[in-house]
Backbone as CSV, one residue per row, in Angstrom:
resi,resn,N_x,N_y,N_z,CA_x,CA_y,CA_z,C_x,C_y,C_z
1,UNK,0.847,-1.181,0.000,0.000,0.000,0.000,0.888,1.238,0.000
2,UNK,0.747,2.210,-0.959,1.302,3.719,-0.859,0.618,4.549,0.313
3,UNK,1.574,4.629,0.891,1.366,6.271,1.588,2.117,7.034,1.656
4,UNK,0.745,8.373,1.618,0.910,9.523,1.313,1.390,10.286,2.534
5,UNK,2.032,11.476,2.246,2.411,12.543,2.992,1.779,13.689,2.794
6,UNK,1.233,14.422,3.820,0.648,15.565,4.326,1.655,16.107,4.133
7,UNK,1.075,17.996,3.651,1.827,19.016,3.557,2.685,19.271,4.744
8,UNK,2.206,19.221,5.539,2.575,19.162,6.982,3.992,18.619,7.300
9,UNK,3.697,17.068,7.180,4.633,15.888,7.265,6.009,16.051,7.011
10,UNK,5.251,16.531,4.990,6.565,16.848,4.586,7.510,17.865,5.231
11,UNK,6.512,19.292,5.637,7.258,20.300,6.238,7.974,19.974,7.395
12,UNK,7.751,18.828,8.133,8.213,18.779,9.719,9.641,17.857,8.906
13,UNK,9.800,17.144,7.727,10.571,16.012,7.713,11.803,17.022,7.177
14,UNK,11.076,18.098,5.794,12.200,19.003,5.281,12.851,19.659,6.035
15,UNK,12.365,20.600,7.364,13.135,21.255,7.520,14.535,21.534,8.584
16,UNK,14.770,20.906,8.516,16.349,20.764,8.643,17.210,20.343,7.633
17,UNK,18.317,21.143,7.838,19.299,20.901,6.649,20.256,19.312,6.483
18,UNK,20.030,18.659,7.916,20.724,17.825,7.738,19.993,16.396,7.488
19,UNK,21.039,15.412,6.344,20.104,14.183,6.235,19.753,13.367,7.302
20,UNK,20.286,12.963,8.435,20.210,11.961,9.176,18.991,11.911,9.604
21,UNK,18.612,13.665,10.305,17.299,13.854,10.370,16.226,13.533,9.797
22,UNK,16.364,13.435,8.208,15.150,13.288,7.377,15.278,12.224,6.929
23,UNK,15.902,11.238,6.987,16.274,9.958,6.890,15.599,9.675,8.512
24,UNK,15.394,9.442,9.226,14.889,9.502,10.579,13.425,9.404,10.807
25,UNK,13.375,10.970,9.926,11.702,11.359,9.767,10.960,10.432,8.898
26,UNK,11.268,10.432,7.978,10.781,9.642,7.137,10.386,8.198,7.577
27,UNK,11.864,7.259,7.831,12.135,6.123,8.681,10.548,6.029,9.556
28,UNK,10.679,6.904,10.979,9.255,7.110,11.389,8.022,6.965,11.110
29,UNK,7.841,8.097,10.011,6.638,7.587,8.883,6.107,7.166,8.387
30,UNK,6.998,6.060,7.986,6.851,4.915,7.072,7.075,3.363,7.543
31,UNK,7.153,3.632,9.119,7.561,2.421,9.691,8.514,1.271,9.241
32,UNK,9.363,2.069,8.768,10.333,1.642,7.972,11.936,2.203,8.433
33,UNK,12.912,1.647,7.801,14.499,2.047,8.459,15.096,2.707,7.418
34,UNK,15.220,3.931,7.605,16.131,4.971,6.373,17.122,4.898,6.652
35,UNK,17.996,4.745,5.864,19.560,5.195,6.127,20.009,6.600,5.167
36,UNK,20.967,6.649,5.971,21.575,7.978,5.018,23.134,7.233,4.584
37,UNK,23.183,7.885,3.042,24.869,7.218,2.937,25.699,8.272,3.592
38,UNK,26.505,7.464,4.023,27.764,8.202,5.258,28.295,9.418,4.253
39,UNK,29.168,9.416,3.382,29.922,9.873,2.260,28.531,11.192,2.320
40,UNK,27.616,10.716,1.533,26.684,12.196,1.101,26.910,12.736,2.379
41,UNK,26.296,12.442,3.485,25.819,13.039,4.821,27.122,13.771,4.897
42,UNK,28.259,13.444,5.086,28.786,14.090,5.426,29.428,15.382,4.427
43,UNK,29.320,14.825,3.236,29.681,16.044,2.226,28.876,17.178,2.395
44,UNK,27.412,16.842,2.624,26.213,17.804,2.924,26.811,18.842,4.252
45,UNK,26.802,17.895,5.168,27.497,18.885,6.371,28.248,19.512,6.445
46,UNK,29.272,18.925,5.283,30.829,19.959,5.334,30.123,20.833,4.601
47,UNK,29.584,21.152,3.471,28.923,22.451,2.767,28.506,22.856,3.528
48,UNK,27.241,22.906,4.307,26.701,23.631,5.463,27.452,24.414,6.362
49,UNK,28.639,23.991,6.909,29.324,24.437,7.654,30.209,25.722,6.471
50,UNK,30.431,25.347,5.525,31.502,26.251,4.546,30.481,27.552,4.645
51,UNK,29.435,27.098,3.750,28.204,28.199,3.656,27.972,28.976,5.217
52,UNK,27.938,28.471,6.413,27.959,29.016,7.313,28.885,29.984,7.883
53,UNK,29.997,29.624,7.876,31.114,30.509,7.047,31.340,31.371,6.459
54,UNK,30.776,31.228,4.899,30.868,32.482,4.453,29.980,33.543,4.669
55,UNK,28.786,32.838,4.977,27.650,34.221,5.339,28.435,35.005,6.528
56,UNK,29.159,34.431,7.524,29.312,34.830,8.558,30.863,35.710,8.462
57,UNK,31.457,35.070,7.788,32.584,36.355,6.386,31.852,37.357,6.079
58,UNK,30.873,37.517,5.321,29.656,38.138,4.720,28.963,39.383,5.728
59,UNK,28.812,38.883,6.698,28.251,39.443,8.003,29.096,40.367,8.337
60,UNK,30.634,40.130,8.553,31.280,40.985,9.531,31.521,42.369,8.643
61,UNK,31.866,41.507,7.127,32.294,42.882,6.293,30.855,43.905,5.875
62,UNK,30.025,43.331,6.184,28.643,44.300,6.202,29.111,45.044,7.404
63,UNK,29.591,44.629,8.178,29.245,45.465,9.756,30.741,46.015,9.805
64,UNK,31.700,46.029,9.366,32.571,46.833,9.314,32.179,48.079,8.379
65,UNK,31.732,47.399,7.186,31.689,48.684,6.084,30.295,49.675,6.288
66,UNK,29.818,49.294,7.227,28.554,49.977,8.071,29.061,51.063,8.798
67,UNK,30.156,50.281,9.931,30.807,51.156,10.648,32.148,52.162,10.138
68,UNK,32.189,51.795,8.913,33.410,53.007,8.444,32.517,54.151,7.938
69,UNK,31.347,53.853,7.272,30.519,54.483,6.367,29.942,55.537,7.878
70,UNK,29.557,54.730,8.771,29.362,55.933,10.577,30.662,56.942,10.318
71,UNK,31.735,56.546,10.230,32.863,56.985,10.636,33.263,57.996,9.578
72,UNK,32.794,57.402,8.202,33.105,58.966,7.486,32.109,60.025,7.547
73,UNK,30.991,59.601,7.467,30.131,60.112,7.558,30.055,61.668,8.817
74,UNK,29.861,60.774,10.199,30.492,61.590,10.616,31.368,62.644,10.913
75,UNK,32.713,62.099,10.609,33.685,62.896,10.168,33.924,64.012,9.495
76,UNK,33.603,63.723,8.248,32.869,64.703,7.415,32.015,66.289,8.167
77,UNK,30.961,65.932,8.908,30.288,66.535,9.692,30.761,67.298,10.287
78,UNK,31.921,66.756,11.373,32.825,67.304,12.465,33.822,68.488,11.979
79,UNK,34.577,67.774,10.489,35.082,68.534,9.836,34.455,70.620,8.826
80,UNK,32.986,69.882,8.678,32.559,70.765,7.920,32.006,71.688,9.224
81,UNK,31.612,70.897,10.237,31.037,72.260,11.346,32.147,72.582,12.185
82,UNK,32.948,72.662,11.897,34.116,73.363,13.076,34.082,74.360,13.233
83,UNK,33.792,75.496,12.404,33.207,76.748,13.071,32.225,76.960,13.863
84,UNK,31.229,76.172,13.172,30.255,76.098,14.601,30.381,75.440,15.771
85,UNK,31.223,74.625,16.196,31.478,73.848,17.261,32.568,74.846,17.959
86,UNK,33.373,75.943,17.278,34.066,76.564,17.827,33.322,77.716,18.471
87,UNK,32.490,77.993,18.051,31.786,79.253,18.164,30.772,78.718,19.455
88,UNK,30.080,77.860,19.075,29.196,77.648,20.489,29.952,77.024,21.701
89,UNK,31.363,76.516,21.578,32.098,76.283,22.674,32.283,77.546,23.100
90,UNK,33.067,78.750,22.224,33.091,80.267,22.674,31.649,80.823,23.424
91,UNK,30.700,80.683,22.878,29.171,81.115,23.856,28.904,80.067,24.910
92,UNK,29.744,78.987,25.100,29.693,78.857,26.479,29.002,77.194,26.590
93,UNK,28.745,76.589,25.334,28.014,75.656,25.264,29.004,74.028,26.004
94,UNK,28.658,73.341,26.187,29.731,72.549,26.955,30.030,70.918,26.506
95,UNK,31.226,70.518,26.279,31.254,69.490,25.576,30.570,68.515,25.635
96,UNK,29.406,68.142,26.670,27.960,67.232,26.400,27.230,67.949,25.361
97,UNK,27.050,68.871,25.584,25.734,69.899,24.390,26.630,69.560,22.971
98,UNK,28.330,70.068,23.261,28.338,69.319,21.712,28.154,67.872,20.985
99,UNK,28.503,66.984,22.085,28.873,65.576,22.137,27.097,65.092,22.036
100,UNK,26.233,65.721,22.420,24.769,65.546,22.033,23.806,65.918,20.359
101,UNK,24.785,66.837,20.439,24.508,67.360,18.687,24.786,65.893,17.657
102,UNK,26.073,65.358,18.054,26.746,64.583,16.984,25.789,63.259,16.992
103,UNK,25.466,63.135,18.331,24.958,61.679,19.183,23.524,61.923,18.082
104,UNK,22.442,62.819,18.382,21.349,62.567,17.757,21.429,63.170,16.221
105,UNK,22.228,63.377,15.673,22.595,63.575,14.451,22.694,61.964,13.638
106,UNK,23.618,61.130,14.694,23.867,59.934,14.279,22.760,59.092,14.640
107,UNK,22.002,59.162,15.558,20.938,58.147,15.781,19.677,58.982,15.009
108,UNK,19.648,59.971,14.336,18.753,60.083,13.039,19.198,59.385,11.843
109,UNK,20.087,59.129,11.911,20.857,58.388,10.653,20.568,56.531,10.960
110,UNK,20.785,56.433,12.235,20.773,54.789,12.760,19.518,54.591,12.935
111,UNK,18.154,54.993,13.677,16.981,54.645,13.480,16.281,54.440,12.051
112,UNK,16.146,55.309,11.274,15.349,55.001,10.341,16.534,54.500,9.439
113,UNK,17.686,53.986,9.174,18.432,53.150,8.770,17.862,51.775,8.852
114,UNK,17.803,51.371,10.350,17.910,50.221,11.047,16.055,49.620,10.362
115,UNK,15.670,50.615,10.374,14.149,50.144,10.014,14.488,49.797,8.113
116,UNK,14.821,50.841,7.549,15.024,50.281,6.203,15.471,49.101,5.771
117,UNK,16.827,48.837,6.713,17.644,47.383,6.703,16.557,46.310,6.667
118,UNK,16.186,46.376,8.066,14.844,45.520,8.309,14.031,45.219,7.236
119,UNK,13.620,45.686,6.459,12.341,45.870,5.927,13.044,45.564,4.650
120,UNK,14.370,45.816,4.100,14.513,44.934,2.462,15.321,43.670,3.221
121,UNK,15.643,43.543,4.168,15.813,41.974,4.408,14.891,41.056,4.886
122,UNK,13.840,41.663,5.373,12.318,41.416,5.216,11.731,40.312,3.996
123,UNK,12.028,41.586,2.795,11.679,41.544,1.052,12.437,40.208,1.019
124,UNK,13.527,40.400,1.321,14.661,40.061,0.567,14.533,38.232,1.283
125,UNK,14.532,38.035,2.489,13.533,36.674,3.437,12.388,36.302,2.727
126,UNK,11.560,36.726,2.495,10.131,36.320,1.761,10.551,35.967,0.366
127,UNK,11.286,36.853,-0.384,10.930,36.231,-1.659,11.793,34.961,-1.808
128,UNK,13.203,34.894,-1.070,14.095,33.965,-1.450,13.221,32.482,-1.084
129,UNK,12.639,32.622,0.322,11.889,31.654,1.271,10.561,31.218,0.001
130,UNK,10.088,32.226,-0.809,8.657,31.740,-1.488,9.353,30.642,-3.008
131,UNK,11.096,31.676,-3.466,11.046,31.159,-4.597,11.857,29.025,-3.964
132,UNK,12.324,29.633,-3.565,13.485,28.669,-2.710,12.470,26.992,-2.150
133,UNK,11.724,27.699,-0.877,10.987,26.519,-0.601,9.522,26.557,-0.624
134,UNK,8.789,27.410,-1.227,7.226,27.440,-1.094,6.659,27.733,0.005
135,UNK,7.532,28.381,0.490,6.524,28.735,2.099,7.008,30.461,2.588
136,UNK,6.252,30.877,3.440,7.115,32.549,4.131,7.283,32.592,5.300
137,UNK,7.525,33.797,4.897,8.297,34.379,5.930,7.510,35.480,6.664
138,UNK,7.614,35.605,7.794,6.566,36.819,8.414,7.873,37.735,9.118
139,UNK,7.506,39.033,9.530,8.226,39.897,10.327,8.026,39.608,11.712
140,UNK,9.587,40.094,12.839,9.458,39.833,13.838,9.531,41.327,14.697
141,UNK,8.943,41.336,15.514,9.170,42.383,16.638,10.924,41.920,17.225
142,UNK,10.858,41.258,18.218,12.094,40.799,17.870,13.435,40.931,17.212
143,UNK,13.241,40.581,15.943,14.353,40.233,14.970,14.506,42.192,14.361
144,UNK,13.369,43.100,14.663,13.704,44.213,14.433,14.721,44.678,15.205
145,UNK,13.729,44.465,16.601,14.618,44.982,18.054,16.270,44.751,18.018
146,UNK,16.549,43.510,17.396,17.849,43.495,17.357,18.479,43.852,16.091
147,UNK,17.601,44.500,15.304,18.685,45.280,13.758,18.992,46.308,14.424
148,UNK,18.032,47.366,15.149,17.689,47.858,16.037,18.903,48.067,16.551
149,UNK,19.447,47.409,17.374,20.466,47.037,18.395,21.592,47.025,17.843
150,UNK,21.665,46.063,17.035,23.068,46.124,15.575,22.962,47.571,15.188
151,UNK,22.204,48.452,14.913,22.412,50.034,14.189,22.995,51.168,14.918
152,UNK,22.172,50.653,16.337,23.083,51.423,17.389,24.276,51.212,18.195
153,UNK,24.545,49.834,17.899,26.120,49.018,18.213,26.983,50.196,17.394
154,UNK,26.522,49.715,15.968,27.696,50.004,14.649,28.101,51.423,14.920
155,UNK,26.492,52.341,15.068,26.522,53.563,15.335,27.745,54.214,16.445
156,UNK,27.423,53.786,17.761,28.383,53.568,18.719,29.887,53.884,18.095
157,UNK,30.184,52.916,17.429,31.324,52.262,17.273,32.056,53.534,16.119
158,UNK,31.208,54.088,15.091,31.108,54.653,14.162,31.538,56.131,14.193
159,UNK,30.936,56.642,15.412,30.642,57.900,16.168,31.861,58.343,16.897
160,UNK,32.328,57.370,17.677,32.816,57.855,18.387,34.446,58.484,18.419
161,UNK,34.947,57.845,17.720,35.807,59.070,17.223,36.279,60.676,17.021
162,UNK,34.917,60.378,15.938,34.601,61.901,15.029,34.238,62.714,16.494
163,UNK,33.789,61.761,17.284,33.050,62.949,18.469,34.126,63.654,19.004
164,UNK,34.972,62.242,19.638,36.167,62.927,20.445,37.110,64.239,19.737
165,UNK,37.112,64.689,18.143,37.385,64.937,18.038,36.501,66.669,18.088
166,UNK,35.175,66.576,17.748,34.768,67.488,17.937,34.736,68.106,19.444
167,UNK,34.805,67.459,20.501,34.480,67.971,21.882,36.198,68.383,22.134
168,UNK,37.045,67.507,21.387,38.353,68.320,21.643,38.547,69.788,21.185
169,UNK,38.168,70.358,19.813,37.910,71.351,19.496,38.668,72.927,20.562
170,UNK,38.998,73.290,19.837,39.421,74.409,21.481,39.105,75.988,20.370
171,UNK,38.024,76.454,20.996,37.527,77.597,20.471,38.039,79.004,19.719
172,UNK,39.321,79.052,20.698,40.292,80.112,20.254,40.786,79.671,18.844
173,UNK,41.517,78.313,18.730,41.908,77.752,17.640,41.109,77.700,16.277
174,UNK,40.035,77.554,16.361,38.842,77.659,15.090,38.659,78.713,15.013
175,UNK,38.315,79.809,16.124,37.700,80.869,15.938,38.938,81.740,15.537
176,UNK,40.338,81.697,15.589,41.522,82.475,15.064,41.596,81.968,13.641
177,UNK,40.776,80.945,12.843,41.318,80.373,11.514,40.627,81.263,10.823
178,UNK,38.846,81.264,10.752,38.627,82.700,10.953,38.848,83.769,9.947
């Protein structure tokens, strides 16, 4: 007698990447003994692990070139307002008030960043997930909270420099260039 598999079934047997598992699942199913050949299984795993790898290669140089892109960015900023950072240090303003300018300058840049990110890796989750395996992907509260978290890490990291350099600033010096 054939039997059939539920959409379901199949989904609980596919998803994991590794065979032993679905050799297992199946096995289960079918009241029957799956084997996996040793050789595939393990070729499968060593890819998995490579691919794991490179995304995670992939990952860091996103988050470096995130954080240089803070860093010029910034910079830039620090550089082009030095008269004004000289001038309101001269009226008396105090290196938090400047060190606050730069701060929400950059977390206007890192919030609605962090939401954009979100939202084409969102796109970018759904369509691969619809063309890839027939099924989706939904958004997480969560999985925002921590792009979220990553934007203001990078930010952090990005910032802080350019800051030190603006709160170093010494008023006489800008304001004599002048």
């Amino acid at each position: 007698k054939e039997k059939k598999f539920s959409d379901a079934q199949i989904e609980k047997m596919m998803c994991t990447p590794f065979p032993t598992n679905v050799a297992r699942e199946y096995g289960n199913a079918l009241d029957a003994e799956a084997r996996v050949l040793r050789p595939v299984a393990d070729r499968e795993g060593s890819l998995l692990r490579r691919i794991d790898g490179v995304v995670g290669i992939l990952a860091a140089a996103a988050v470096l070139a995130a954080c240089l892109s803070v860093l010029a960015t910034m910079t830039a900023s620090v550089v082009d307002r030095r008269k004004e950072i000289g001038l309101m240090k001269a009226l008396g303003a105090t290196n938090g008030a400047v060190a606050a300018l730069f701060v929400g300058e950059a977390l206007l840049l890192a919030v609605p960043g962090s939401l954009i990110g979100y939202l084409i890796g969102l796109g970018a989750a759904k369509s691969m997930s619809a063309a890839l395996f027939g099924s989706s992907v939904s958004g997480s509260a969560v999985v925002y909270l921590v792009t979220l978290a990553t934007a203001l890490l990078i930010t952090a990291l990005g910032v802080a420099w350019p800051l030190r350099r603006a709160v170093a600033l010494q008023p006489q010096t800008v304001l004599h260039e002048v």
